[in-house]
N, C-alpha and C positions, 0 to 999 in steps of 0.2 A: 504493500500500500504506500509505498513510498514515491512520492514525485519524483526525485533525484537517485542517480546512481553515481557516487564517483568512480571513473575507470580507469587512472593511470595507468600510464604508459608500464608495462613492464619487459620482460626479456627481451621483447619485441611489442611494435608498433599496435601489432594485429591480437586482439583478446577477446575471447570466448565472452568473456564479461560484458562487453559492449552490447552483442546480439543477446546475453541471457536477460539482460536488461530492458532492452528492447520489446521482446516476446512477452514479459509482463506487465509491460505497460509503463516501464520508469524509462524516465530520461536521462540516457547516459552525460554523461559530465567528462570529456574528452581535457588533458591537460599539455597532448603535445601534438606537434604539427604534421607527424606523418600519419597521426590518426586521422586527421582531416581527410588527408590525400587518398587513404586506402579503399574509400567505398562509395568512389564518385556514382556508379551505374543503379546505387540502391536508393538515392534522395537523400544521401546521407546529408546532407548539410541542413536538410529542412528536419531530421530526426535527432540531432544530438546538441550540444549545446558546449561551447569552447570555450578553456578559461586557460591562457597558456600559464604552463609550470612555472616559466622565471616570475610569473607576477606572486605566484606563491612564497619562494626567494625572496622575493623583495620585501614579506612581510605583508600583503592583500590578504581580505578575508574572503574567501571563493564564498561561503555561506553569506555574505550581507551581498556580493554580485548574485546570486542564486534569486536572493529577495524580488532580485531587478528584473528579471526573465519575466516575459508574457508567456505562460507554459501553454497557455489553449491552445494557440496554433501549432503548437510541436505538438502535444498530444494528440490533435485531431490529424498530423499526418501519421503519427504511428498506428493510429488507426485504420487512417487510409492506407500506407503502405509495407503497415506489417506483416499481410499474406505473403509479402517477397522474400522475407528475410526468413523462410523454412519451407520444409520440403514439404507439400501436398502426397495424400498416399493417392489421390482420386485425381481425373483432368481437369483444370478448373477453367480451361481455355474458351469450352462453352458461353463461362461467365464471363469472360472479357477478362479473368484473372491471371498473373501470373504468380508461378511461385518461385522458389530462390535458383530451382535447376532452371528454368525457364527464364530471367531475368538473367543468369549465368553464361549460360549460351548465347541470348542474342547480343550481351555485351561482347561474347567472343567472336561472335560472325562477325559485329561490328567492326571489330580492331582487326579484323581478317580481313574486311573488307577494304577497308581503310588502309591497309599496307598494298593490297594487289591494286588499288588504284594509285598510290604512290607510287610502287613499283612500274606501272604502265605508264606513268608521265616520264617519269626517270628514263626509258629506256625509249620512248619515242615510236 
């Protein structure tokens, strides 16, 4: 039942934490900048909410920033685009849904597509 999730950065950029987060409905609290970067294709920007680490360093209270946050609109995209962020056992394609294999994929035809048309200007 918690609004906020903090999710620092650990071993690595990419944490389980963020999506377990997500799937319940809290809003992850992101503190370094290649979190940003990692999940451009899932709405990640409009789902998490960023509060960079050095300002914590410098003695910031993330909790009175948290205060400041309009949560409605983050919450109502995690509800609009929480179906992506897990795997459907049924097609949801019907529904106009995608799920995370399916948002997966077309982000990767995407970037496949996108390199063979680079490729084809390059070569003439």
């Amino acid at each position: 039942s918690s609004t906020f999730c903090l999710t620092p950065h650990g071993d690595t950029a990419s944490r389980k934490a963020i999506f377990d987060a997500l799937l319940m409905g809290c809003i992850p609290v992101l503190f370094h900048p290649a979190q940003k970067a990692l999940y451009g294709w899932y709405h990640f920007d409009q789902l998490v909410v960023y509060f960079d680490f050095r300002r914590v360093l410098q003695g910031e209270d993330v909790f009175r920033f948290l205060d400041t946050v309009d949560v409605a609109p983050i919450q109502e995209s995690i509800r609009r685009w929480g179906h992506q962020l897990q795997y459907s056992l049924h097609d949801l394609t019907h529904l106009r849904l995608l799920d995370a294999f399916d948002v997966a994929m077309l982000h990767c035809w995407r970037m496949a597509r996108q390199a063979q048309l680079l490729f084809a200007a390059a070569t003439g």
